[in-house]
VEXRO-188614 format. One record per residue (C-alpha): residue number from 1; residue in three letters; x, y, z. Coordinates in Angstrom, 1 decimal, always signed. Last residue first. Layout:
! residues N
NUM_ALA_X_Y_Z;
...
This chain:
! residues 101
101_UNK_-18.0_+1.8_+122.9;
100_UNK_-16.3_+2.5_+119.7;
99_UNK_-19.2_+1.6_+117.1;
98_UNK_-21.1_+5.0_+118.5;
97_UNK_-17.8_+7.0_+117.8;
96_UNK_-17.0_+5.7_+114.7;
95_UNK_-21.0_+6.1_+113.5;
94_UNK_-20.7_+10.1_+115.0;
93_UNK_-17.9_+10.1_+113.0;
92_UNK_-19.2_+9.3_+109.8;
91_UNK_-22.5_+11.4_+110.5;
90_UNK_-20.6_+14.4_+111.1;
89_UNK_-18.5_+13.7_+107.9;
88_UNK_-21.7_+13.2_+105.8;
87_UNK_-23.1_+16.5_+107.3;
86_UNK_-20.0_+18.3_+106.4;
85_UNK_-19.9_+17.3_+103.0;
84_UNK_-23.7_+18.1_+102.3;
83_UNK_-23.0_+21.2_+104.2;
82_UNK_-19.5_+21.8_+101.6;
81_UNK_-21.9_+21.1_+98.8;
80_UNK_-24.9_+23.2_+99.3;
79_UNK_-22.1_+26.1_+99.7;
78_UNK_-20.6_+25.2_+96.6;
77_UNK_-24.1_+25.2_+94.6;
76_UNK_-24.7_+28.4_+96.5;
75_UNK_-21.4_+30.2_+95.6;
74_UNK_-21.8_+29.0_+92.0;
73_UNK_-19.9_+26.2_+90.1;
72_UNK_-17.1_+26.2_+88.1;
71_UNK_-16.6_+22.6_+85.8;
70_UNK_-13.3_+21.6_+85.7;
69_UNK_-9.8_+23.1_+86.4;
68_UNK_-7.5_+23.1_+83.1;
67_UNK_-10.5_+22.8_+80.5;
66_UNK_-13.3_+24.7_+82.7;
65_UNK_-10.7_+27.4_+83.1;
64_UNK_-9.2_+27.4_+79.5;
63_UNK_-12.9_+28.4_+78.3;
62_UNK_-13.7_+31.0_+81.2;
61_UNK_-10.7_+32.9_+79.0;
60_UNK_-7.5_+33.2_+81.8;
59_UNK_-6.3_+36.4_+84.2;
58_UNK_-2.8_+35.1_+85.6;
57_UNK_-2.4_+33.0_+88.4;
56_UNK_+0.3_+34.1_+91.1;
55_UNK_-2.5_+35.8_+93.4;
54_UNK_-4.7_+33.0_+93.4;
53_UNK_-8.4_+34.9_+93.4;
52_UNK_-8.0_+33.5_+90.2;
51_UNK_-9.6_+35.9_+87.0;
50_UNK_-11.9_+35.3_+84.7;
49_UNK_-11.9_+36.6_+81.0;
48_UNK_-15.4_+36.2_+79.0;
47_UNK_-15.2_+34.5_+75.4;
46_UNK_-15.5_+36.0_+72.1;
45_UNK_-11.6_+36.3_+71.7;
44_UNK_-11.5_+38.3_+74.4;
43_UNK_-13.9_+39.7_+77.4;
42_UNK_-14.1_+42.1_+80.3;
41_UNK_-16.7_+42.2_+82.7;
40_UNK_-15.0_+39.7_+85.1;
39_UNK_-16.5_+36.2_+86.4;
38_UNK_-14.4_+36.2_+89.6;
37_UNK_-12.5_+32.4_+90.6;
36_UNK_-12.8_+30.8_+93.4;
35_UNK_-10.9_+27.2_+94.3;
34_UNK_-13.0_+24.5_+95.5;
33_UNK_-10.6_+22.0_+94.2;
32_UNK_-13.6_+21.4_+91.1;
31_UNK_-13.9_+25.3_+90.6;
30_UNK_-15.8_+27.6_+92.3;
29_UNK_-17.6_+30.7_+90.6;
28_UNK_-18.3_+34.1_+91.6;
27_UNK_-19.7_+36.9_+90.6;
26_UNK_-18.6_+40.5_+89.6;
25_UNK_-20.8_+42.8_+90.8;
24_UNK_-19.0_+43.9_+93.9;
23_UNK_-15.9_+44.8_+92.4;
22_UNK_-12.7_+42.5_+94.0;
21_UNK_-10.3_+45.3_+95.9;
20_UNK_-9.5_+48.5_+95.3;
19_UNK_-7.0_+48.0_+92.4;
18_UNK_-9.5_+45.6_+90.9;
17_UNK_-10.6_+47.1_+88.4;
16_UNK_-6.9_+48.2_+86.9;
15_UNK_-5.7_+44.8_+86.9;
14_UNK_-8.7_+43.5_+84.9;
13_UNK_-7.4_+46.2_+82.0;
12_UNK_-3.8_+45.1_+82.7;
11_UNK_-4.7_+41.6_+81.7;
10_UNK_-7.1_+43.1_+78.8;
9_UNK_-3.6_+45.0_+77.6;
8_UNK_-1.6_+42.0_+78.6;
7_UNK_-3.3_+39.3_+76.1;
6_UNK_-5.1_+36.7_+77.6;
5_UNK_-3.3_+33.8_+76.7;
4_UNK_-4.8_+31.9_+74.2;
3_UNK_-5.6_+27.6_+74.8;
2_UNK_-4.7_+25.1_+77.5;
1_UNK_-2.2_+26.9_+80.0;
């Protein structure tokens, strides 16, 4: 990890919110492997506390998350991206399979 742990209190206080599942208003943001993290109400050290949908991943500062993982984007910025990607693969192979005959 890059910087301060979250300390176990404000671990245990994320824990708690989500003992039914994800809350609604808490959005979400994609890192750079197109992994999804939840932009939690609770803070520390200035700084608001994310958590992994990873389930062996700690709680971590939205700080240590663009450091370690790179820049988060939204659900619609990653959803624009994964049609951009798809349409560029679709394309690709439609070329492969037009060069083929």
């Amino acid at each position: 990890m890059t910087g301060e742990a979250v300390p176990a209190e404000v671990c245990e206080d994320v824990y708690a919110d989500t003992r039914e599942g994800r809350p609604t208003g808490w959005p979400v943001f994609y890192d750079r492997d197109g992994e999804p993290w939840s932009h939690t109400t609770h803070a520390h050290d200035g700084d608001t506390v994310m958590l992994p949908f990873a389930g062996d991943m700690r709680p971590m500062l939205r700080r240590d998350v663009l450091a370690e993982f790179g820049p988060l984007v939204t659900t619609e910025q990653y959803d624009e991206y994964l049609s951009a990607k798809n349409a560029r693969m679709a394309r690709e192979h439609a070329e492969r399979e037009g060069n083929s005959t």
